[in-house]
C-alpha positions as CSV (number, residue, x, y, z in Angstrom):
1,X,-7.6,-22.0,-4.8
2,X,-9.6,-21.2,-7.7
3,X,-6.9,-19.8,-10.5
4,X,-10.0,-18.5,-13.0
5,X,-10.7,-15.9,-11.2
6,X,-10.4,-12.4,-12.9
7,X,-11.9,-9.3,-12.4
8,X,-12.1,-5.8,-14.0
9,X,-10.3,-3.0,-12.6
10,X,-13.8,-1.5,-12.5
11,X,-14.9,-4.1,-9.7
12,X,-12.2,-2.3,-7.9
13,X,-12.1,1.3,-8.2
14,X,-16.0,2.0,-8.6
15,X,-16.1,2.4,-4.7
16,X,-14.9,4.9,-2.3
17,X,-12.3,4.9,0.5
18,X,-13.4,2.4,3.4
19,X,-16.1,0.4,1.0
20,X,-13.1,0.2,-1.8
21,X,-10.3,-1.0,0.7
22,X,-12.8,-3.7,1.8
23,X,-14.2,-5.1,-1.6
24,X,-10.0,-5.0,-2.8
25,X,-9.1,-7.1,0.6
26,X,-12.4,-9.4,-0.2
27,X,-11.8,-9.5,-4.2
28,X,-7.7,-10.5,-4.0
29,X,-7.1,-12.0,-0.6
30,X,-10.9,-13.5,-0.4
31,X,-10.9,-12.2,3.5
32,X,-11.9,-8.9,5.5
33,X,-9.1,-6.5,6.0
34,X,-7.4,-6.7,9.7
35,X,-8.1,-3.1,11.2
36,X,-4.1,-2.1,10.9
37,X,-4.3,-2.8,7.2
38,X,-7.7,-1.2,6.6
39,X,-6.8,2.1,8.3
40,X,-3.3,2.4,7.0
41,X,-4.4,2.3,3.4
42,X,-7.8,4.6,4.0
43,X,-5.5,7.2,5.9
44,X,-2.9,6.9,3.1
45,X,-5.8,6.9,0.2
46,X,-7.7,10.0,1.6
47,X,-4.0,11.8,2.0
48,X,-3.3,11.3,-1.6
49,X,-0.3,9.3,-0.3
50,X,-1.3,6.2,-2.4
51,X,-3.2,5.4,-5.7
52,X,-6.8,2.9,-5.6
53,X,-4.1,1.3,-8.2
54,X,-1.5,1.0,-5.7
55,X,-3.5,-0.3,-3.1
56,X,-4.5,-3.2,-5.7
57,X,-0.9,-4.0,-6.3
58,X,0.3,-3.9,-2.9
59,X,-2.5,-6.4,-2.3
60,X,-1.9,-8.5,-5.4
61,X,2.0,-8.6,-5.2
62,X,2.2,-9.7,-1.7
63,X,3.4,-13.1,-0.5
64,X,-0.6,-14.0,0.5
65,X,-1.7,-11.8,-2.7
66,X,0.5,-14.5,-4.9
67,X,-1.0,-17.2,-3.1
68,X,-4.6,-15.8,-4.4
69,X,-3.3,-16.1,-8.2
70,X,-5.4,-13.5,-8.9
Protein backbone atom coordinates (compact mmCIF):
# COMPACT_ATOMS: atom_id res chain seq x y z
CA UNK A 1 0.00 0.00 0.00
CA UNK A 2 1.67 3.06 -0.93
CA UNK A 3 0.32 5.95 1.75
CA UNK A 4 2.05 8.98 -0.44
CA UNK A 5 -0.19 8.95 -2.82
CA UNK A 6 -2.28 12.24 -3.38
CA UNK A 7 -3.89 13.60 -6.18
CA UNK A 8 -5.70 16.81 -7.15
CA UNK A 9 -9.31 16.95 -7.40
CA UNK A 10 -8.47 18.06 -10.96
CA UNK A 11 -7.07 14.37 -11.85
CA UNK A 12 -10.59 13.53 -11.04
CA UNK A 13 -13.17 15.73 -12.33
CA UNK A 14 -11.38 16.79 -15.78
CA UNK A 15 -13.13 13.79 -17.36
CA UNK A 16 -16.69 12.96 -18.37
CA UNK A 17 -19.19 10.36 -17.26
CA UNK A 18 -17.87 6.68 -18.19
CA UNK A 19 -13.97 7.98 -18.69
CA UNK A 20 -14.38 9.89 -15.07
CA UNK A 21 -16.07 6.86 -13.18
CA UNK A 22 -13.13 4.76 -14.53
CA UNK A 23 -9.97 7.01 -13.78
CA UNK A 24 -11.92 7.61 -9.94
CA UNK A 25 -12.24 3.57 -9.52
CA UNK A 26 -8.39 3.38 -10.96
CA UNK A 27 -7.09 6.58 -8.97
CA UNK A 28 -8.64 5.52 -5.23
CA UNK A 29 -9.26 1.78 -5.41
CA UNK A 30 -6.13 1.19 -7.98
CA UNK A 31 -8.62 -1.37 -9.91
CA UNK A 32 -11.27 -1.21 -12.93
CA UNK A 33 -14.77 -0.60 -11.81
CA UNK A 34 -17.06 -4.05 -11.60
CA UNK A 35 -19.90 -3.30 -14.36
CA UNK A 36 -22.77 -2.95 -11.33
CA UNK A 37 -20.65 -0.15 -9.82
CA UNK A 38 -19.68 1.53 -13.03
CA UNK A 39 -23.26 1.79 -14.42
CA UNK A 40 -24.86 2.70 -11.16
CA UNK A 41 -22.82 5.75 -10.63
CA UNK A 42 -22.84 6.79 -14.66
CA UNK A 43 -26.75 6.36 -14.55
CA UNK A 44 -26.87 8.31 -11.32
CA UNK A 45 -24.11 11.04 -12.57
CA UNK A 46 -25.90 11.68 -16.04
CA UNK A 47 -29.42 11.92 -13.93
CA UNK A 48 -28.01 14.61 -11.77
CA UNK A 49 -28.75 12.16 -8.96
CA UNK A 50 -25.06 12.41 -7.66
CA UNK A 51 -22.08 14.90 -7.68
CA UNK A 52 -18.33 13.85 -9.57
CA UNK A 53 -17.65 14.91 -5.74
CA UNK A 54 -19.84 12.41 -4.42
CA UNK A 55 -18.76 9.72 -6.46
CA UNK A 56 -15.13 10.43 -5.04
CA UNK A 57 -16.30 10.16 -1.57
CA UNK A 58 -18.40 7.26 -1.81
CA UNK A 59 -15.20 5.68 -3.30
CA UNK A 60 -12.74 7.18 -0.79
CA UNK A 61 -14.95 6.49 2.40
CA UNK A 62 -15.66 2.97 1.77
CA UNK A 63 -14.33 0.03 3.70
CA UNK A 64 -11.77 -0.88 0.50
CA UNK A 65 -11.54 3.04 -0.16
CA UNK A 66 -9.92 3.33 3.59
CA UNK A 67 -7.85 0.42 2.86
CA UNK A 68 -6.32 2.72 -0.31
CA UNK A 69 -5.31 5.57 2.38
CA UNK A 70 -5.77 7.82 -0.28
Amino acid sequence: MNKDKQYDISDFTKYDDEAFVDNAYDLILSRKPDTDGKNHFINNLRQGIISKIEIIDELRFSEEGKKENI
